[in-house]
C-alpha positions as CSV (number, residue, x, y, z in Angstrom):
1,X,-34.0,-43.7,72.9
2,X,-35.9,-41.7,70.5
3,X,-36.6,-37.9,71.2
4,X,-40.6,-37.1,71.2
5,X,-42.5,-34.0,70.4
6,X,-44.5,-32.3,73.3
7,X,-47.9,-33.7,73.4
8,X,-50.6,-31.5,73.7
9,X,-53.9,-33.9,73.1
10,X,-54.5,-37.9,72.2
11,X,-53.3,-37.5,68.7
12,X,-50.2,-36.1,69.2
13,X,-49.7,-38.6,72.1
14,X,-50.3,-42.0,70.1
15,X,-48.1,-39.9,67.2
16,X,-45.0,-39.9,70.2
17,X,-46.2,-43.4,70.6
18,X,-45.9,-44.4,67.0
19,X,-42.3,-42.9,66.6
20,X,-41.3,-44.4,69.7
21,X,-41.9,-48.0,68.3
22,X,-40.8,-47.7,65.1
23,X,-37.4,-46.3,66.9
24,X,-37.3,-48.8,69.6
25,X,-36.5,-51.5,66.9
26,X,-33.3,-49.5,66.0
27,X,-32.5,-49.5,69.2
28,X,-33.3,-53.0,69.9
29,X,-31.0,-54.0,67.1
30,X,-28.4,-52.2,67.9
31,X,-28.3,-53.6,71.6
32,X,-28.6,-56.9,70.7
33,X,-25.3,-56.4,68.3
34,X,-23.3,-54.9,71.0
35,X,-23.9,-58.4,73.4
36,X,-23.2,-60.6,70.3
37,X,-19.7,-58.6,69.1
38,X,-19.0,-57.1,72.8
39,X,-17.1,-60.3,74.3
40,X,-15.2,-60.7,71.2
41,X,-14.0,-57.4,70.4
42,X,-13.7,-56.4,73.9
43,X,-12.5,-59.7,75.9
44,X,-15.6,-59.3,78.2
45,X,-17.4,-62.3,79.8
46,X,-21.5,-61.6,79.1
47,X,-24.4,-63.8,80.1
48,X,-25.1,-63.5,76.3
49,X,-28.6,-66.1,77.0
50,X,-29.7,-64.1,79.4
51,X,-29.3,-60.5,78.2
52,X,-30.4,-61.8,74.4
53,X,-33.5,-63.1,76.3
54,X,-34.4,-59.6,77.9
55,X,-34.3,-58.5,74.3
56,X,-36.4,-60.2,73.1
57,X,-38.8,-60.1,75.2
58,X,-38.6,-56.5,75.0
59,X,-39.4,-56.9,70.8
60,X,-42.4,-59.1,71.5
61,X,-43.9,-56.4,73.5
62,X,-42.7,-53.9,71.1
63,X,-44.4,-55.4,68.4
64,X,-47.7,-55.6,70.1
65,X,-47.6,-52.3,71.5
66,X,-46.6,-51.3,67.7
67,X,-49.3,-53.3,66.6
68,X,-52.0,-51.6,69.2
69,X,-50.8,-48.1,68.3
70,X,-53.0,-48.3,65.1
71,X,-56.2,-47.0,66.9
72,X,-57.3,-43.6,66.5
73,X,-55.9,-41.9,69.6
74,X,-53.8,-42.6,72.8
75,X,-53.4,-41.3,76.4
76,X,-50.6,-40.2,78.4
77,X,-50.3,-43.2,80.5
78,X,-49.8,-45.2,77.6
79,X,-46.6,-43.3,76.7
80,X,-45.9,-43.3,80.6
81,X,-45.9,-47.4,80.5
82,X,-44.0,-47.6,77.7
83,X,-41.4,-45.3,78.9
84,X,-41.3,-47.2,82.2
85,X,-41.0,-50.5,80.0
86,X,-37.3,-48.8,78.3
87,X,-36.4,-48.1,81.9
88,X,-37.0,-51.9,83.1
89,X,-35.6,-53.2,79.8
90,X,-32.0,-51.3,80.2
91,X,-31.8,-52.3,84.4
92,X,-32.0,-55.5,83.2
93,X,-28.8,-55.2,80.9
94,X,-27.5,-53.1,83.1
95,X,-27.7,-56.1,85.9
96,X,-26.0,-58.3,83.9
97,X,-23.3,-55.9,83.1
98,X,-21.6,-54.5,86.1
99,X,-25.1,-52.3,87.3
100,X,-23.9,-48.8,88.6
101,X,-20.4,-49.4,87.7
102,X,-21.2,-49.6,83.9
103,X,-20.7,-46.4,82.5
104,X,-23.6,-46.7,80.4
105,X,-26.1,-46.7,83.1
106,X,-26.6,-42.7,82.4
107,X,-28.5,-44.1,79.6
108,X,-31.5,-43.7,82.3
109,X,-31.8,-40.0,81.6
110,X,-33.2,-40.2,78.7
111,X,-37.0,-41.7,79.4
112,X,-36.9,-38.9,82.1
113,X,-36.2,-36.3,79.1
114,X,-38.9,-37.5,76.6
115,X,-41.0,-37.6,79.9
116,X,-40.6,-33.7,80.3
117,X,-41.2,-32.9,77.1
118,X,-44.4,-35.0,76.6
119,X,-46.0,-36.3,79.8
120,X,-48.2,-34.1,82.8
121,X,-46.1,-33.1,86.0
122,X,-46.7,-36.0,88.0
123,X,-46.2,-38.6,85.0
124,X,-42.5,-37.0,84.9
125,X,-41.8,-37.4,88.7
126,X,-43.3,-41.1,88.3
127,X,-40.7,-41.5,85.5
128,X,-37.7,-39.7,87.5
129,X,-38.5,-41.6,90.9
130,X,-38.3,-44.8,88.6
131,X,-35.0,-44.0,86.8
132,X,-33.5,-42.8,90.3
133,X,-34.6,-46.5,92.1
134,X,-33.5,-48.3,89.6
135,X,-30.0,-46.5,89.3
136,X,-30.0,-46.9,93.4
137,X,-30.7,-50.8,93.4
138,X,-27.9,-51.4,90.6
139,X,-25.7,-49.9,92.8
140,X,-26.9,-52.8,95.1
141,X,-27.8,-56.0,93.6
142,X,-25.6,-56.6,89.8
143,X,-23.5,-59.1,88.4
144,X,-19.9,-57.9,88.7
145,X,-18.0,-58.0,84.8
146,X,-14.9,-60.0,85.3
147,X,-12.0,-57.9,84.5
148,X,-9.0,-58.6,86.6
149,X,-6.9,-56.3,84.8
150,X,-7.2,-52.9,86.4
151,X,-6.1,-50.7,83.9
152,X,-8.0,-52.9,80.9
153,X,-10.9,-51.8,83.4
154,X,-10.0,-48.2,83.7
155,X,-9.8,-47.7,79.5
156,X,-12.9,-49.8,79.3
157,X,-14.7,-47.5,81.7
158,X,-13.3,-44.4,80.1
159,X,-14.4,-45.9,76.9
160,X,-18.2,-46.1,78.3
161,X,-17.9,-42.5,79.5
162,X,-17.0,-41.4,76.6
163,X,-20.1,-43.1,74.5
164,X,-22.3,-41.7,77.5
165,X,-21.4,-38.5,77.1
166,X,-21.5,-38.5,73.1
167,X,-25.0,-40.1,73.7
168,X,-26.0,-37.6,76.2
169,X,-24.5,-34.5,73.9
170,X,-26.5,-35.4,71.1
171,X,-29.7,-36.1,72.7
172,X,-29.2,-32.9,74.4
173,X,-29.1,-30.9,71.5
174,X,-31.4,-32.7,70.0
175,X,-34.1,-31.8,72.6
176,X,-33.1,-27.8,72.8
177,X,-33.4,-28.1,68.6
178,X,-36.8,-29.2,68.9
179,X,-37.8,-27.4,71.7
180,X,-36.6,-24.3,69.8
181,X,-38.4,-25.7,66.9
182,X,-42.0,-25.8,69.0
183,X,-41.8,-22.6,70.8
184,X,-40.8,-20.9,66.9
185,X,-44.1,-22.9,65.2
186,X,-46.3,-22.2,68.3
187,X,-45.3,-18.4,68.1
188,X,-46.4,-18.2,64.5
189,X,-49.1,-19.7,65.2
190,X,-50.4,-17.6,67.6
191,X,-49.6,-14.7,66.0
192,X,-51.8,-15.9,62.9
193,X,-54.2,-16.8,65.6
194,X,-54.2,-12.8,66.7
195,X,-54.4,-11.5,63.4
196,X,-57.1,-13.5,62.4
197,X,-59.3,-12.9,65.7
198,X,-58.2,-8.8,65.0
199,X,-59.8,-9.9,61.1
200,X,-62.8,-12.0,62.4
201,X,-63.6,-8.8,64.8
202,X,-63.0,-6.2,61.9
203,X,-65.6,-8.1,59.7
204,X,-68.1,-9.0,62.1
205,X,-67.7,-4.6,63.0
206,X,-68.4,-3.8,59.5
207,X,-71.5,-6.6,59.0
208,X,-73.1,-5.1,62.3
209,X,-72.5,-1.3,60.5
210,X,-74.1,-3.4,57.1
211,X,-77.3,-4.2,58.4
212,X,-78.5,-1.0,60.6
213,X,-77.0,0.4,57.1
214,X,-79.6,-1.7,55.3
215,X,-82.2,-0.7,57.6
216,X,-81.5,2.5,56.7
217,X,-81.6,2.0,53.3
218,X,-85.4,1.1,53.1
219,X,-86.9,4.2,52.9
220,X,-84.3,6.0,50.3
221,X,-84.6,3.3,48.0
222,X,-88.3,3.1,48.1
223,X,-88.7,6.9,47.5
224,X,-86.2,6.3,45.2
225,X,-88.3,3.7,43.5
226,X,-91.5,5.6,43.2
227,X,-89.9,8.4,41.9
228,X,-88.5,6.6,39.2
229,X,-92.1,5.0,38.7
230,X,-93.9,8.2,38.2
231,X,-91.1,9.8,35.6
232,X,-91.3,6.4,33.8
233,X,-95.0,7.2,33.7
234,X,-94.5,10.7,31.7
235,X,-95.4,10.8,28.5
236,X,-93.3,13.7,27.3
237,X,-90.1,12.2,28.1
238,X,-87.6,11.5,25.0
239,X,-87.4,8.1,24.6
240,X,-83.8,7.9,25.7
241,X,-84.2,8.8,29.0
242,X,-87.3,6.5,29.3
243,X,-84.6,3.9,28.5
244,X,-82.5,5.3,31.3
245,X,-85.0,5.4,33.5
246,X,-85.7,1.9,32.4
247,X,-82.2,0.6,33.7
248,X,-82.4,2.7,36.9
249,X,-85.5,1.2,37.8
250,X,-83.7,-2.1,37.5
251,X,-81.1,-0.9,39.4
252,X,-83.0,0.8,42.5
253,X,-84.9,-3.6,42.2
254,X,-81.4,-5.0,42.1
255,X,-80.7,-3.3,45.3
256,X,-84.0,-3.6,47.5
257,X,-83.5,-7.0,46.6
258,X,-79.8,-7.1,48.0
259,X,-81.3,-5.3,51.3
260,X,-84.3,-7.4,51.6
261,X,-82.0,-10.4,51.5
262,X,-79.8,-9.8,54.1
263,X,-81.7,-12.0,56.3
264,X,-82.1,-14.0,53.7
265,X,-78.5,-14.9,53.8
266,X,-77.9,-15.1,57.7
267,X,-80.3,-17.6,57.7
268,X,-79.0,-19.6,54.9
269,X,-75.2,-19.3,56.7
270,X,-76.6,-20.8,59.7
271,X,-78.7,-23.7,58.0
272,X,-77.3,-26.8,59.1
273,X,-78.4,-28.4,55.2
274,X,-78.0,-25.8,52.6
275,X,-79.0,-26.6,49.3
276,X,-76.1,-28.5,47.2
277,X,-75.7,-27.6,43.0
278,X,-73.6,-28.5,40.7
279,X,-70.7,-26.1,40.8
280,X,-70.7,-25.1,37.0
281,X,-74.4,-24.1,37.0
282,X,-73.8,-22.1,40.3
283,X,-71.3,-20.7,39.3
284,X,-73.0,-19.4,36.1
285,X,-76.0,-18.4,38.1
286,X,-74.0,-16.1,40.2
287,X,-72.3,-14.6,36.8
288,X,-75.3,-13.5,35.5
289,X,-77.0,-12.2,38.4
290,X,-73.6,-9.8,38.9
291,X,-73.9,-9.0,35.2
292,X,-78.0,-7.3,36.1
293,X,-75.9,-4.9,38.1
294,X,-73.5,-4.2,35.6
295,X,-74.4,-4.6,32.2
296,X,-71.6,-3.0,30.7
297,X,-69.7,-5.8,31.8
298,X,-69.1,-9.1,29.8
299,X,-67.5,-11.8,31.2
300,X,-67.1,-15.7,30.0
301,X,-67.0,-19.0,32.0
302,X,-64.2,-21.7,31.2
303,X,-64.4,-24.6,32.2
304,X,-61.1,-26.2,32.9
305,X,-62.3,-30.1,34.0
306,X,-63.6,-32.9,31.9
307,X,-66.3,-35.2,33.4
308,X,-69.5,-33.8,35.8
309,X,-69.1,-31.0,37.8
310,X,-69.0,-32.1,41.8
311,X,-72.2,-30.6,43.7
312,X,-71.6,-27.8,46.6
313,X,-73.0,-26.8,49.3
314,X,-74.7,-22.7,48.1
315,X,-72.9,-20.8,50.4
316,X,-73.7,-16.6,50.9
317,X,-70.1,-16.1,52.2
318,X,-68.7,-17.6,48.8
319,X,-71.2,-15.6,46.7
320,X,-70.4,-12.3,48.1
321,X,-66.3,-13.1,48.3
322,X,-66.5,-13.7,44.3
323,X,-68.8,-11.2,43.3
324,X,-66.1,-8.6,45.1
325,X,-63.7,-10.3,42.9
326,X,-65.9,-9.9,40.1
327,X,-66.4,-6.2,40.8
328,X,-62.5,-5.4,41.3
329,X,-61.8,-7.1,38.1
330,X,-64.8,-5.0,36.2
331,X,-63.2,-2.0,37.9
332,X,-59.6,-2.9,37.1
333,X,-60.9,-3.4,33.2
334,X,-64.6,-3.1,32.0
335,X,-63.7,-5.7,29.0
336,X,-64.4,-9.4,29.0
337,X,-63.5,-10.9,32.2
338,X,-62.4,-14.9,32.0
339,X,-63.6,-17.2,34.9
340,X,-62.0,-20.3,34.9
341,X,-63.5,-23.0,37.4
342,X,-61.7,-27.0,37.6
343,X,-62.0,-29.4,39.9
344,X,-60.5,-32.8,40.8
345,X,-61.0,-34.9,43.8
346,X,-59.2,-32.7,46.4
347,X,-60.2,-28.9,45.4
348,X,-62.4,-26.8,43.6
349,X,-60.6,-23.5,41.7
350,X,-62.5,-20.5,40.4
351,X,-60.0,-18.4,38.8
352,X,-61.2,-14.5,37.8
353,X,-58.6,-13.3,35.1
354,X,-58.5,-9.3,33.9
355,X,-56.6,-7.5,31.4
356,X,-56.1,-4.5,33.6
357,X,-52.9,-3.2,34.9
358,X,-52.4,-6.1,37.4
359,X,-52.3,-6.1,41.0
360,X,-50.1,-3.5,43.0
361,X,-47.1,-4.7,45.1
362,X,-48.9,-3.4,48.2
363,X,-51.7,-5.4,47.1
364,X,-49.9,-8.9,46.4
365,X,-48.0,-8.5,49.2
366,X,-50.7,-8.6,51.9
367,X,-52.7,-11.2,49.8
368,X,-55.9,-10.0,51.5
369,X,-54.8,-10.2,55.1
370,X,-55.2,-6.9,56.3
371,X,-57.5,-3.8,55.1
372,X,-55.8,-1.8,52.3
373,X,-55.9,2.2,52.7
374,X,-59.4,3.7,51.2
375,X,-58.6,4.8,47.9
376,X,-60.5,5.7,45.1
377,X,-64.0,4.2,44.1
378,X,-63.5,1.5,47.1
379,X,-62.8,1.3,51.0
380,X,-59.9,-1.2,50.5
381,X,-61.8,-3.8,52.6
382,X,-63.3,-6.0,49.8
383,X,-60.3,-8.4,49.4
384,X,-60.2,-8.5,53.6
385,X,-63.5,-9.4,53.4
386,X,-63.2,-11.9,50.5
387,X,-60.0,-13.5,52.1
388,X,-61.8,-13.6,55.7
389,X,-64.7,-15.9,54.1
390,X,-62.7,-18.4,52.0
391,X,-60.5,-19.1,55.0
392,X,-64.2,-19.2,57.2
393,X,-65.0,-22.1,54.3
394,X,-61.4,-24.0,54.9
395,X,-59.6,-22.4,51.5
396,X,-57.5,-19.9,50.3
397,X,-56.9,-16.7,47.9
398,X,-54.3,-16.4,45.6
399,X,-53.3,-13.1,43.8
400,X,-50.8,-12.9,41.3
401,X,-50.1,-11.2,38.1
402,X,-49.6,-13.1,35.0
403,X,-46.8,-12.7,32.9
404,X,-49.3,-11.9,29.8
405,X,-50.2,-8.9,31.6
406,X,-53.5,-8.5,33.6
407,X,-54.5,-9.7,37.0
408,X,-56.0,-13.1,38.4
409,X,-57.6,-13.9,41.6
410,X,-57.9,-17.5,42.1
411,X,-60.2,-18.9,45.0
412,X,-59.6,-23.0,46.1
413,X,-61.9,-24.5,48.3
414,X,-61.6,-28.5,49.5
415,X,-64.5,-30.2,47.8
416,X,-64.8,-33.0,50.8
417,X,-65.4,-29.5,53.2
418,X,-66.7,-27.1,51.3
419,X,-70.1,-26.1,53.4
């Protein structure tokens, strides 16, 4: 009998349900070559008819119920039936092969083990109950094997316990393996479950302290802004710092509009239909509205793909997570930045390459998983922040450090779920 993985919902039931017919045929086979070789080999006497009968009507219904488990989900009953059906299927052999006093009728245990490990409470006691009648009426109603040699009976016996036993060894180790298995993968996960719900509460802390912040930052900016306005305005200033004034002007715009579209944004992330672009003219959008804010910047875009350039969905949290990459990489090195962006039919890739000294070990390390100590010109949250939103969107970050020197921070995002 094949071993099954706990079930935990419909999908992971009709999987258990799949593997169980594809491993009843094995099983199947290998029955129906023990009552073909078994009188020969053995000198036994077998209602061969009878027990090759049972078989196959045991594939037929194998092969429908094979054939049904290609629908989208199943229910525990229908691995309880099924179950039931390997216990009816092996009393019948066992009835035509000495019942109780065949040492293979331990071979019951089994559908009561797969039933712990994958059925409710009372599906296992319906499964138990079933194995323990029929082991209690083969101790009543069987055909006897004829063996009128006692000790020819005694080895053949032994011979059964000992293929119970190696049957029953395995199939116990088997189950403690994958039980060991599942409560290791279900740990892990729920330790990445913890640290992402500690991240999740981390960001949505900081973008509470971001908008009373922006609130805030009103009033500065607009006395900030008419200052500006009325030294722009003076006549007697040296044309140089009418050119600085120029760019600070620009500056103090660039961030009133950054404020004023805070809300912007939220409301955008919550639009059930946000607007879809093609991802190379996005992407070059984006580029040269982060170069307004720094000018002393140059950067190129590479396009890695041949053929058009899929449309996706214009999402804020993808915007902000690369224009922090763009900004580290500026930081890192103010020379040309190259942004590489491919596609195919899976995944979309934006790559930001730098020529700077390259990532630190701390840095590659956590990947983005957990806030970096502040250091200086930065908080050490932006790559939190950026790795928090590409795994919101259902992709990942990748850090590394060429061997050509430099640093490169490569985003991939599935096309078919990109928001």
């Amino acid at each position: 009998m094949p071993i099954l993985y706990h079930a935990a919902d419909s999908k992971e039931y009709l999987v258990n349900l799949r593997r169980l017919f594809a491993l009843r045929w094995a099983m199947l086979a290998l029955m129906a070559l023990t009552v073909l070789i078994a009188p020969g080999l053995l000198d036994l006497v077998l209602p061969q008819p009878a027990m090759l009968a049972i078989l196959a009507v045991a594939a037929v219904l194998n092969a429908l119920g094979h054939r049904h488990a290609g629908q989208q989900s199943a229910t525990a009953h229908e691995l309880f039936s099924q179950l039931l059906l390997d216990i009816c299927t092996l009393s019948a052999l066992l009835f035509f092969s000495g019942g109780a006093t065949n040492p293979l009728v331990s071979l019951l245990l089994p559908p009561v083990a797969i039933a712990a490990l994958g059925l409710p409470r009372h599906l296992v006691i319906l499964v138990g109950s079933a194995a323990i009648l029929a082991y209690s009426l083969l101790m009543l109603f069987y055909l006897p094997l004829p063996i009128t040699d006692v000790s020819r009976a005694t080895q053949l016996h032994l011979i059964g316990m000992w293929l119970t036993f190696t049957v029953s060894a395995i199939l116990i180790g088997w189950i403690i393996l994958r039980m060991s298995q599942l409560i290791r993968d279900r740990d892990a996960e729920l330790a990445e479950a913890r640290e992402q719900a500690l991240r999740d509460e981390r960001v949505t802390a900081m973008g509470t302290l971001a908008a009373g912040a922006a609130h805030e930052l009103g009033t500065p900016l607009a006395t900030m802004s008419l200052i500006v306005g009325e030294l722009a305005n003076d006549r007697q200033l040296p044309e140089a710092v009418r050119e600085d004034l120029g760019l600070l002007r620009q500056q103090i715009a660039a961030c009133k509009e950054i404020v004023g579209g805070l809300a912007r944004r939220a409301d955008a992330a919550q639009n059930d239909t946000p607007e879809q672009q093609a991802c190379d003219r996005w992407l070059d959008r984006l580029r040269q509205k982060w170069h307004a804010l720094r000018p002393q910047t140059t950067s190129k875009l590479i396009i890695d793909s041949a053929g058009p350039a899929p449309q996706i969905a214009i999402d804020p949290r993808l915007e902000q997570a690369l224009l922090n990459l763009f900004n580290n990489a500026a930081n890192a090195c103010p020379q040309t930045l190259e942004i590489t962006l491919s596609w195919d039919r899976q995944a979309l890739s934006i790559a930001i390459r730098d020529r700077g000294p390259g990532f630190p070990p701390a840095v590659l390390a956590l990947g983005g998983r957990q806030e970096l100590p502040a250091h200086e010109g930065g908080s050490g949250v932006g790559l939190m922040l950026t790795a928090t939103a590409i795994g919101q969107l259902g992709g990942r970050l990748e850090l590394s450090n060429p061997d050509d020197g430099g640093a490169r921070a490569r985003i991939v995002l599935p096309i078919a779920e990109n928001p």
